[in-house]
N, C-alpha and C positions, 0 to 999 in steps of 0.2 A: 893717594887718589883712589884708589882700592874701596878704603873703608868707608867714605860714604855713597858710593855707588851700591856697597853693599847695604847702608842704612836705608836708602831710600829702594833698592828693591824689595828689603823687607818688609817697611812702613805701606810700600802700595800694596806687599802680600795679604798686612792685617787687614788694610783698610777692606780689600776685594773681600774678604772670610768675614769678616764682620757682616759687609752687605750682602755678603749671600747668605751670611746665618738668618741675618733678617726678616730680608723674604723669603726665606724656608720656613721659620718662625711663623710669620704671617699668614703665610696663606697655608701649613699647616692647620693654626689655631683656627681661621676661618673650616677649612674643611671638614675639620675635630667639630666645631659649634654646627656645623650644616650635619654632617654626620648622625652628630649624636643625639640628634631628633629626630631618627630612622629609629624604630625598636626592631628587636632583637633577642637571641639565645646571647647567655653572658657569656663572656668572653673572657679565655685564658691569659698570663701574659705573654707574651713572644709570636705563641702561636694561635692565638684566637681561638675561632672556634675549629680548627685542623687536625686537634686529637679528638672531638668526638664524632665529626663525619662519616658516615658508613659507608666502606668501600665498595659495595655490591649496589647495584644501578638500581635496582628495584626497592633496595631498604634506602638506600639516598632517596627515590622519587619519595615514600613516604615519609620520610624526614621532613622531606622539604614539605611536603603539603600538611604535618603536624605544626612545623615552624608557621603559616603562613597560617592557619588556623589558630596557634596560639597566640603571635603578635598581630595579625591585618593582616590584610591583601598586600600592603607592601613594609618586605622588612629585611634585613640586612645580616651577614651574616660576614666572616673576618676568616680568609684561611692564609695566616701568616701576616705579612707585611699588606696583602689587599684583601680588598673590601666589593662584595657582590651582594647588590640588590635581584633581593625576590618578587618577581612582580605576578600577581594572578587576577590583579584587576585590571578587566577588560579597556576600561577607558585610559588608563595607565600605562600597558600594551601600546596601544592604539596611539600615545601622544611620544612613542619611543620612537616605533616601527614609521609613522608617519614623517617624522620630523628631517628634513635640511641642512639640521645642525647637527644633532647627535649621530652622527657616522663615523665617527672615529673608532676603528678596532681594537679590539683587546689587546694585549700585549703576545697572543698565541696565536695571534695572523702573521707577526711576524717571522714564521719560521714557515709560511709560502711564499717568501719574498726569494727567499733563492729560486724557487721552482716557478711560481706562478708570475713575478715581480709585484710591480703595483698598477694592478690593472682596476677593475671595475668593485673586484671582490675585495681586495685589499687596500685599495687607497683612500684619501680621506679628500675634505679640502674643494681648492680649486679643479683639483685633477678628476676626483671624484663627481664634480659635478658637471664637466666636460663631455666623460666619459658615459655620465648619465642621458643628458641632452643628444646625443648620436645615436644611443639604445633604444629610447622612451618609444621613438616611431614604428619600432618592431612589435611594441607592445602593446600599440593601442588595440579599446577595446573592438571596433570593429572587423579587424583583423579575425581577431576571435571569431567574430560570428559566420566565419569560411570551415569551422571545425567544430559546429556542433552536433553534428549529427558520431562526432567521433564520441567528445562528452558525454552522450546520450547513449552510446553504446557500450561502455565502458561502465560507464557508470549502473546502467542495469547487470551486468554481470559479476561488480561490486556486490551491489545491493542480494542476489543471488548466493553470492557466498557468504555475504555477512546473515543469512536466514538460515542458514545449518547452526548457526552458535544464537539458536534464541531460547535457549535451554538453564537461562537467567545467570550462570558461569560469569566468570572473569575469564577473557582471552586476549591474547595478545593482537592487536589489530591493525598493527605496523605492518608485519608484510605483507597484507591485502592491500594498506593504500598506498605502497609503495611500487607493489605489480600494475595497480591500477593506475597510476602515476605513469609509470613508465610505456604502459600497453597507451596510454593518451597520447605521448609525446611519439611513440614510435607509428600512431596511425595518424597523427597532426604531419611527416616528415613526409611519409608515403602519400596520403592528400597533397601535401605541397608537391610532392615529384607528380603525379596526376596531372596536378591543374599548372603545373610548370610544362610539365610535355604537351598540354591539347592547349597551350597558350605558343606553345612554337608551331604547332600544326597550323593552329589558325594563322600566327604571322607568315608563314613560311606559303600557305594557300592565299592569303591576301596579296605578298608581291607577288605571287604566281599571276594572281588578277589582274592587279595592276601592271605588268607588264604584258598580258594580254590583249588587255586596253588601251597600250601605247603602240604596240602592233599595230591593233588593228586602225589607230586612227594616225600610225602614217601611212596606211595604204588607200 
């Protein structure tokens, strides 16, 4: 009795390996044919393109913008087993960043998942759109127009600093818009604590009113 309990758990093992070679197969060959109507730097075998990569940020950035200047605006490049499209065309961008659908993360969000879980930043899906719809009303644009005058101040002393490097130079201008970033959100915080305190004054001197007005009209 043994021996074909054993025949037929192996028969279902093949049958399972088969059909999952299939569709590995499958939707491999599909992705290989979608693929490889993306151009590209040629590629090594194993490791694609991973042994010529330049480790230094700055000789990777012009890598990347000689790649995207020699194949297009958009073009692909293999480090090991995946594959990363180069995008520098604006409407290309634009139909990523906009998209509904495409919000699925990389495989390198997965390691906030201990720390951060799967919240706004990291999740995908139904969850991710949930978690969007509760956000969206923090962000609408009129909200904004309670902090422009932070914008406006900020932004001229941006523009101030960026007028000392007009000496036609290449410079670095990350940590200008990142102070400047930051000095926005920390006078958007201070504003909200503002117009949070003289929004308790007023409520707090309105029941004052109002229950001076109830005085006086039961006497």
């Amino acid at each position: 009795m043994i021996v074909p309990k054993l025949e037929v758990l192996l028969l279902a093992s093949v049958v399972a390996l088969v059909i999952y070679a299939f569709f590995k197969e499958f939707y491999t060959t599909q992705f290989k044919l979608w693929i490889g109507k993306i151009p590209g730097p040629a590629l090594l075998p194993f490791i694609g393109n991973a042994g010529t990569v330049e480790l230094d940020k700055r000789e990777f950035l012009k890598q990347v913008v000689g790649w995207c200047k020699t194949y297009g605006p958009v073009c692909k490049i293999r480090l090991a087993h995946e594959y990363h499209l180069l995008l520098t065309n604006a409407k290309s961008v634009e139909a990523v960043l906009s998209s509904t659908k495409l919000i699925e993360k990389s495989v390198s969000y997965d390691r906030l998942h201990p720390w951060l879980g799967t919240g706004l930043l990291t999740s995908y899906g139904q969850k991710w759109h949930a978690r969007r719809r509760l956000l969206t009303p923090s962000f609408h644009f009129s909200i904004l127009n309670n902090f422009i005058e932070v914008f406006n101040e900020q932004s001229d002393i941006l523009v101030k600093k960026l007028q000392k490097n007009t000496d036609g130079k290449a410079f670095d201008i990350f940590p200008s818009l990142t102070l400047c970033s930051l000095d926005i959100i920390c006078g958007m915080f201070l504003m909200a604590l503002q117009l949070a305190e003289a929004v308790s004054v007023f409520t707090f001197q309105s029941y004052r009113l109002g229950k001076l007005l109830l005085l006086g009209c039961q006497k």
